[in-house]
C-alpha positions as CSV (number, residue, x, y, z in Angstrom):
1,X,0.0,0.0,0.0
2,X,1.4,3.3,-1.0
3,X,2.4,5.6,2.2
4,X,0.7,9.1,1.9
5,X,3.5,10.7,3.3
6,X,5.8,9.7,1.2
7,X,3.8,10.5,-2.2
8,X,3.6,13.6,-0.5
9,X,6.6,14.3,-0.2
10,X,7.6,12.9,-3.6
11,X,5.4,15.3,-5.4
12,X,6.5,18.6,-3.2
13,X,10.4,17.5,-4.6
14,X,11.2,21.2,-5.1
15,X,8.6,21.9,-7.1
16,X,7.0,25.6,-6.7
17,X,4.8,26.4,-10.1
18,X,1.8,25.2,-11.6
19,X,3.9,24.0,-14.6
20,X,5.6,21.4,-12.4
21,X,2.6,20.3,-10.9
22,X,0.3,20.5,-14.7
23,X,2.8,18.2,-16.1
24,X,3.2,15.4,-13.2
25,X,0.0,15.1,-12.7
26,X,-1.0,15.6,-16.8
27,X,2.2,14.0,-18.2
28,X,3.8,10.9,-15.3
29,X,0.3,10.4,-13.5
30,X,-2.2,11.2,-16.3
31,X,-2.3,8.1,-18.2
32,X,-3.2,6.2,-15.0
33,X,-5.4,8.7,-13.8
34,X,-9.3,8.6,-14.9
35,X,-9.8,10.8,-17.8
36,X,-11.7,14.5,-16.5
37,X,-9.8,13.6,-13.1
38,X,-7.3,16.7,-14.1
39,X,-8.3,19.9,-15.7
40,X,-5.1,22.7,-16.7
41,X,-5.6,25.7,-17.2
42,X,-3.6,27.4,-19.7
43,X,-2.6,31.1,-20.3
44,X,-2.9,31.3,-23.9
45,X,-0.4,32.5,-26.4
46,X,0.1,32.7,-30.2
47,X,2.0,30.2,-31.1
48,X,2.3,26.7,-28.8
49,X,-0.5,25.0,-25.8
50,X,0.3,28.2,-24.0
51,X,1.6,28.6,-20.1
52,X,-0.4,26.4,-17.2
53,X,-1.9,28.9,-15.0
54,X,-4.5,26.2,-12.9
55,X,-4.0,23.0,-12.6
56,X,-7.1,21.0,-11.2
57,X,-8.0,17.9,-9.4
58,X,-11.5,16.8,-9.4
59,X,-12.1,13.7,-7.0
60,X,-15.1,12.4,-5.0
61,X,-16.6,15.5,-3.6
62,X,-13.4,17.6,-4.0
63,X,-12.1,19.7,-6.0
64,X,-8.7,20.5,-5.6
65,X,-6.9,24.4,-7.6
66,X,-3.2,24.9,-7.5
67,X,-3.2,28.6,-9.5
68,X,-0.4,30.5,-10.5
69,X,-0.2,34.0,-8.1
70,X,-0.1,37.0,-9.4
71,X,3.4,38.0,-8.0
72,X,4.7,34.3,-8.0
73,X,4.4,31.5,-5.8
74,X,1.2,29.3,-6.3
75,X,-2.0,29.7,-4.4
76,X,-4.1,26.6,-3.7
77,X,-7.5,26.2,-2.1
78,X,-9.7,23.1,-2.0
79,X,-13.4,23.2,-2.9
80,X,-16.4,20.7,-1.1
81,X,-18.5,20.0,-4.4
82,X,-21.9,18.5,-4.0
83,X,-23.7,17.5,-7.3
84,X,-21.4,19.4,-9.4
85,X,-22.0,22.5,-6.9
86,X,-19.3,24.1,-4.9
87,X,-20.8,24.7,-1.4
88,X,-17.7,25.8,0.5
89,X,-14.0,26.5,-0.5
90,X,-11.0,27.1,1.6
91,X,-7.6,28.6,0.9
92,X,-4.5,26.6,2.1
93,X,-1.2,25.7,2.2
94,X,0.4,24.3,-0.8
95,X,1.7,21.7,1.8
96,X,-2.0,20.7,3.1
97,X,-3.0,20.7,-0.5
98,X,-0.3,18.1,-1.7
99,X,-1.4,16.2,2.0
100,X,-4.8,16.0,0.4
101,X,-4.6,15.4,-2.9
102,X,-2.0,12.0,-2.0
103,X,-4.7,11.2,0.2
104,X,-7.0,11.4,-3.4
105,X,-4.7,9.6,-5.0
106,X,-3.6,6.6,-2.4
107,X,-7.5,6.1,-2.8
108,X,-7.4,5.9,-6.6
109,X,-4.6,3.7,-6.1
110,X,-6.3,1.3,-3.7
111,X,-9.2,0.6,-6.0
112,X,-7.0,1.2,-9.6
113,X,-4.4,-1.7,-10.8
114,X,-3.0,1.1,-13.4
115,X,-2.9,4.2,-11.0
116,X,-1.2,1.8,-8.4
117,X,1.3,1.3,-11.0
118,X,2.1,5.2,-11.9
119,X,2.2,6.2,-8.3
120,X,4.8,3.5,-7.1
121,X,6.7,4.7,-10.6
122,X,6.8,8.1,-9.3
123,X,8.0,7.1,-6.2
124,X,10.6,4.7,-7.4
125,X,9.2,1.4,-6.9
């Protein structure tokens, strides 16, 4: 069983904007995660896919924002959705937000052969 500390602390790894985060959890993780599980938002441009700006992670009655602050850094807040309605939202830390979503994604992990797979890649198993 993965450790939620340790994914944790394997997706923090130094990483401090959305970019990082759009493509671990698009790129390394997004084949075994459910397609619609991760929504990024892109800053568009002229030429290219443009600059991540969100990245979100929609799971069972969460929703879960990292977003690109104005003066740099990364804000992230977590959202209780009910029927597709978000009823409350709360700003935290980007360290309670990667706490939560490896709690999101041990769950995936438990019931998902494939996302089991990914997340013990990422962590070097």
């Amino acid at each position: 069983m993965l450790e939620v500390h340790l994914l944790a602390a394997a997706l923090r790894a130094d990483r401090t904007d959305v970019e990082s985060y759009a493509r671990i959890l698009s790129d390394t993780l997004g084949q075994a995660l459910p397609e619609g599980m991760v929504e990024v938002e892109r800053r568009r441009r002229l030429r290219g896919d443009g600059e991540p700006v969100a990245v979100r992670v929609l799971a069972a009655g969460r929703e879960l924002e990292l977003r690109s602050a104005r003066r740099g850094g990364v804000t992230a807040e977590i959202r209780q959705v009910v029927h597709g309605v978000v009823i409350s939202r709360r700003a935290v830390g980007v360290d309670e937000w990667l706490g939560t979503l490896a709690e999101e994604l041990t769950r995936l992990a438990e019931r998902n052969a494939t996302a089991r797979d990914a997340l013990a890649r990422l962590l070097g198993g």
